[in-house]
C-alpha positions in Angstrom: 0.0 0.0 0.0 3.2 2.4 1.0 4.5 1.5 -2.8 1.2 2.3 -4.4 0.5 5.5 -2.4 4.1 6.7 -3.2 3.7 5.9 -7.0 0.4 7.8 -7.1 2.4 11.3 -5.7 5.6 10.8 -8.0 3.1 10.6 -10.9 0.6 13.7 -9.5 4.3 15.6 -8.5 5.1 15.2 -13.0 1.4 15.4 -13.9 -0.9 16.9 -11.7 -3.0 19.8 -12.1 -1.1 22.2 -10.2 -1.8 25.2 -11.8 -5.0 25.4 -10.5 -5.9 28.6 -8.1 -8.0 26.9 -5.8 -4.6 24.5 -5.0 -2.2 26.8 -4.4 -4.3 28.9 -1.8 -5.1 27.8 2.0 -8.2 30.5 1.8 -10.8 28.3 3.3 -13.4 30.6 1.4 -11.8 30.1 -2.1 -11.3 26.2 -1.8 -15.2 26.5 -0.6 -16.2 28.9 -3.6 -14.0 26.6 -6.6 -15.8 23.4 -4.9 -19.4 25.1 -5.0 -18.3 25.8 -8.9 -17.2 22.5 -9.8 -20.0 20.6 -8.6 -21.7 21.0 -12.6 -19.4 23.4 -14.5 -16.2 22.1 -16.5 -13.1 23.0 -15.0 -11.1 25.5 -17.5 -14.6 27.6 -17.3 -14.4 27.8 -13.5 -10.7 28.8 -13.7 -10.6 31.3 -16.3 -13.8 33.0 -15.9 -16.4 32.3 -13.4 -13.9 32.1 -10.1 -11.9 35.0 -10.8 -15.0 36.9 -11.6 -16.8 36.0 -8.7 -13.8 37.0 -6.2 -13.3 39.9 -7.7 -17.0 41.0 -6.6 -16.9 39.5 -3.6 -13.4 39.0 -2.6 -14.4 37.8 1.2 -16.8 35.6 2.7 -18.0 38.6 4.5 -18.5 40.7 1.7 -20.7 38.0 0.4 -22.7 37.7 3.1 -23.4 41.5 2.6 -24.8 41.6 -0.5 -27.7 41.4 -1.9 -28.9 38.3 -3.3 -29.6 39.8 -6.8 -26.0 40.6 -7.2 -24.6 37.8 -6.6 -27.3 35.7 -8.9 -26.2 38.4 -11.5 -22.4 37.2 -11.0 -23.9 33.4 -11.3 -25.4 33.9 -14.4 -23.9 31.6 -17.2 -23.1 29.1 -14.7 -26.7 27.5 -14.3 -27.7 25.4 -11.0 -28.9 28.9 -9.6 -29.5 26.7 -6.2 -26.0 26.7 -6.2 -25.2 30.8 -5.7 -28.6 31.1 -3.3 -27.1 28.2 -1.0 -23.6 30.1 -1.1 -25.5 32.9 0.0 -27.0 31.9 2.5 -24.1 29.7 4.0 -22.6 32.9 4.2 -25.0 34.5 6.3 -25.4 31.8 8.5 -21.3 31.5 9.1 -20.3 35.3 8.4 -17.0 35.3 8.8 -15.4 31.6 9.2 -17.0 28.0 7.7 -17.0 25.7 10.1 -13.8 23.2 10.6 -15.5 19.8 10.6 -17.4 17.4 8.1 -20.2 17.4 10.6 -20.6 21.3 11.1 -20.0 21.7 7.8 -23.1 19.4 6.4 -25.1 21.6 8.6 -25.2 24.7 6.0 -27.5 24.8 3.2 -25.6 23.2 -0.3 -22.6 20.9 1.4 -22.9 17.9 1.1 -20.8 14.9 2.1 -17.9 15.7 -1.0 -17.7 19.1 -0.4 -17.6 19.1 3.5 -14.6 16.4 3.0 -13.2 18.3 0.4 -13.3 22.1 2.2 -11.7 19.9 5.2 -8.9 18.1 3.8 -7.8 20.8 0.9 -8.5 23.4 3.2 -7.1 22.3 6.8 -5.1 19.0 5.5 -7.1 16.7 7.6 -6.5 13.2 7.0 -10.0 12.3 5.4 -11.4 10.8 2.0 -12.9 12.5 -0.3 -15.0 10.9 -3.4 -16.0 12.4 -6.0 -17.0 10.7 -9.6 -13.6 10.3 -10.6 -12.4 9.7 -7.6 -15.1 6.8 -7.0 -14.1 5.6 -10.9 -10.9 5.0 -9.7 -11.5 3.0 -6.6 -14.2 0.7 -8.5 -11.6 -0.5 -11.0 -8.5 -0.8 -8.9 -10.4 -3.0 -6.0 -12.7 -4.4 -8.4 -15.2 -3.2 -6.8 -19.1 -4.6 -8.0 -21.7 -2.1 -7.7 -20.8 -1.0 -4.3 -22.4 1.4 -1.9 -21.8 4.7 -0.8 -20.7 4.0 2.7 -18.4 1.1 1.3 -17.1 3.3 -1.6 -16.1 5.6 1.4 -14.7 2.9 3.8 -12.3 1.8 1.1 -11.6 5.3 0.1 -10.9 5.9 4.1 -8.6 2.8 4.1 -6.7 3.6 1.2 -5.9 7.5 1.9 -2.0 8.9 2.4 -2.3 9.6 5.9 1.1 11.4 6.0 -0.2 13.8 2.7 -3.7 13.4 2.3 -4.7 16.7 0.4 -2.2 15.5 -2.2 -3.7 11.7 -2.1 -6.9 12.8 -3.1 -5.6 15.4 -5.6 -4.0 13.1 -7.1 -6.5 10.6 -7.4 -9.1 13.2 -8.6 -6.6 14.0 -11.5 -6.0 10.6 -12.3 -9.4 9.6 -12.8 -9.9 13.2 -14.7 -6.8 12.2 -17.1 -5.7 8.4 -16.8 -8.7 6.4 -15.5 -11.2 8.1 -18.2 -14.9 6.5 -18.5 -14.2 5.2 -22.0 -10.9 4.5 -23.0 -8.8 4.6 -20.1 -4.9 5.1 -20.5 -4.3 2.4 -18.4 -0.2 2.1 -19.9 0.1 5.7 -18.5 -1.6 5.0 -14.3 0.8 4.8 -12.1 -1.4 2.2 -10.4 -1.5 -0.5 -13.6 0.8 -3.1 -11.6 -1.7 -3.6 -8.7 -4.7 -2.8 -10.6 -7.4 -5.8 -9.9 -9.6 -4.4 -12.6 -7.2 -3.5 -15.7 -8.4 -6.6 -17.9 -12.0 -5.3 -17.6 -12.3 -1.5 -16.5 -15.6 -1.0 -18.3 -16.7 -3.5 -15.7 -16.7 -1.3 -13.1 -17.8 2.1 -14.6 -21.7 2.8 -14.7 -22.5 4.7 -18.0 -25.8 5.2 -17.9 -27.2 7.7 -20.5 -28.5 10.7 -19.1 -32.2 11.7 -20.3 -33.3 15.1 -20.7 -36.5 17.0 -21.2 -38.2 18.5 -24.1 -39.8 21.6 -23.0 -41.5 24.7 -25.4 -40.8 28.1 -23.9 -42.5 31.2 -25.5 -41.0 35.0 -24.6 -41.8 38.3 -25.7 -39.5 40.6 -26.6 -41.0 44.7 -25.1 -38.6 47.3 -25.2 -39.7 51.3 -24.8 -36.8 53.9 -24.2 -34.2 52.0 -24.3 -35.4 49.3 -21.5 -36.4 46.0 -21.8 -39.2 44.8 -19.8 -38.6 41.3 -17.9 -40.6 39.7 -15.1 -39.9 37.7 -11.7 -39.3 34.2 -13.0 -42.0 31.7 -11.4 -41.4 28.7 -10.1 -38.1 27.0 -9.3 -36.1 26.7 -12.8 -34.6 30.2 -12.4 -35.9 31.4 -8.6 -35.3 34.7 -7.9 -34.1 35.8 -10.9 -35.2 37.8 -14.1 -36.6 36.3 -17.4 -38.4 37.2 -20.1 -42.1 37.7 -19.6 -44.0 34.7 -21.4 -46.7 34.7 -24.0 -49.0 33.1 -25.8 -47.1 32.6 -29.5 -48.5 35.2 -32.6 -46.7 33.7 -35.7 -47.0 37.1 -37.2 -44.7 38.2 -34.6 -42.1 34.9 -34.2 -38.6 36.9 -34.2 -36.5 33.7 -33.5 -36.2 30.1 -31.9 -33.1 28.8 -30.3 -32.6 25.6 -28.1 -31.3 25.9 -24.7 -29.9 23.5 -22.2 -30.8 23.6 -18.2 -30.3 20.5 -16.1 -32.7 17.8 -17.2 -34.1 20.1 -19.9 -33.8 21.1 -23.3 -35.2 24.0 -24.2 -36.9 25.3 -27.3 -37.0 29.1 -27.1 -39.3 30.9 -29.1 -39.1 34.8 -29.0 -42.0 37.4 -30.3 -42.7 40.8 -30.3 -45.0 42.2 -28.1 -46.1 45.5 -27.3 -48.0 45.2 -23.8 -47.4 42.4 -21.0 -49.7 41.3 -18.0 -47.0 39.4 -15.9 -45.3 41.9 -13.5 -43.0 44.0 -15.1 -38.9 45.2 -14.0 -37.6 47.4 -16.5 -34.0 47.3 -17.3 -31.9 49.6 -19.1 -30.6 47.8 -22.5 -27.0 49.2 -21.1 -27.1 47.6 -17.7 -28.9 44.3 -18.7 -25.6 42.3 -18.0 -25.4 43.3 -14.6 -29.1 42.2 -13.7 -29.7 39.0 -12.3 -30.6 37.2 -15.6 -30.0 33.8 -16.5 -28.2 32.3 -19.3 -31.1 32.0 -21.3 -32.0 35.5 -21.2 -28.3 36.3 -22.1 -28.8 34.2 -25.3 -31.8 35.7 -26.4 -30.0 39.2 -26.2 -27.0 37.7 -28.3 -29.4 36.4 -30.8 -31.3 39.4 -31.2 -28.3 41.6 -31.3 -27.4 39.1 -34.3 -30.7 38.6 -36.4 -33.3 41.1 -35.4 -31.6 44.0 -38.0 -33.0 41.6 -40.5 -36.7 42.9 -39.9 -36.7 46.1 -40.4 -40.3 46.5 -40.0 -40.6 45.8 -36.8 -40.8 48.8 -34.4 -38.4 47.3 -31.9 -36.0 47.9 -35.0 -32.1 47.6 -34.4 -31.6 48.4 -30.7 -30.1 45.7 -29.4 -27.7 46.0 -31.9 -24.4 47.6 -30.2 
């Protein structure tokens, strides 16, 4: 086990994703942050653009904790799972000032669960913990062998084979190695550092459950209302974007289709279909045209400006004409 453990850090020491922010910080509110982003969003996106971003704007825990909810769902937007930003938010009210320095105080705020209180705990304070994530848990299934196993036993094994001596480098290394080595399809397996004691090399499909993800086909209709250079949008309803700002919905006039586009959230698939309208009865926010990246609009809503900005010059005799176009 010594042998193995000390293969896997020669080979993260020559390989490993060091240039990561999040690893080369002890900031207990940055490892949280990066490991809040990574839960559903690819990791070059987090590290160029959405984590510097984000600290930039709210550069302390405190400083979240003090602002307003809008604002930060504004400096969310793009990254989808809006759940995400509201339980960051509200973690940070609860703590203030310092997260908690245990798994179990830890699973106590809104939006940890039991990966990221392991993770905040050993990157963060070096404890000599697990933690599992997918590729991680791909990893362990194929070098025990391991046949549909649990949770708690995919933890248990995790437990017993951890670095106790550097653990925040065990499990970074073993996150990059399933990331680069031990891939879902087509593993490098000449390349792990691991291939010698590997129980599962002859068969390592064996041990990885693909199962295809389904999605949603859902119809969305928006109207496009813009007077004095502001466009009209509406509290969104229900959970998909809570708290946010979308466009206000209608009931389709194929006289006045501007566009369709398709649209990806979660489970769903989205076909968008925008019109111009010239009244609304939903609830109206109006938002200067200038300003509308700052709001706290989704994604979505972000497309349909792009779109417009693109397209909508092409029908001249519409009355909203070429405003969006910069």
């Amino acid at each position: 086990m010594i042998k193995l453990q000390k293969n896997l850090l020669k080979w993260y020491q020559t390989h490993g994703r060091h240039d990561l922010p999040w690893r080369n910080t002890d900031n207990i509110y940055h490892i949280y942050l990066s490991e809040i982003m990574l839960q559903q969003t690819q990791v070059g996106r987090v590290r160029d653009e959405y984590y510097p971003q984000f600290l930039e704007q709210f550069p302390t825990l405190e400083a979240l904790c003090n602002a307003p909810l809008d604002n930060v769902l504004a400096a969310w937007s793009g990254l989808g799972y809006y759940s995400r930003a509201r339980n960051l938010h509200k973690s940070a009210q609860i703590v203030q000032n310092n997260l908690p320095k245990t798994e179990e105080e830890l699973l106590k705020l809104p939006g940890i669960g039991q990966y990221t209180a392991s993770a905040i705990c050993c990157f963060g304070h070096h404890q000599n913990i697990p933690v599992v994530d997918t590729n991680i848990a791909r990893v362990i299934k194929r070098f025990f062998a391991l046949d549909n196993p649990s949770t708690l036993g995919m933890w248990k094994v995790a437990a017993e084979f951890v670095n106790a001596k550097e653990p925040r480098s065990h499990n970074l290394a073993m996150m990059d190695l399933g990331s680069m080595i031990c891939l879902p399809k087509n593993p490098k397996c000449e390349e792990c550092p691991l291939r010698k004691e590997c129980q599962g090399i002859l068969e390592p499909q064996l041990y990885t459950q693909t199962k295809k993800k389904e999605y949603e086909s859902l119809d969305l209709f928006y109207g496009i209302l813009i007077q004095n250079n502001q466009i009209a949008l509406t509290p969104a309803c229900g959970n998909m974007y809570k708290n946010m700002l979308e466009l206000p919905e209608v009931e389709p006039i194929e006289k006045d289709f501007i566009a369709r586009y398709k649209h990806s959230y979660t489970k769903y698939r989205l076909n968008v279909n925008l019109y111009t309208i010239e009244e609304t009865s939903s609830e109206i926010v109006w938002v200067d045209l200038s300003r509308l990246e700052l709001a706290p609009i989704s994604s979505l809503v972000k497309k349909a400006k792009k779109f417009i900005n693109e397209t909508l010059i092409q029908f001249a005799d519409y009355k909203v004409g070429d405003i969006f176009v910069e």
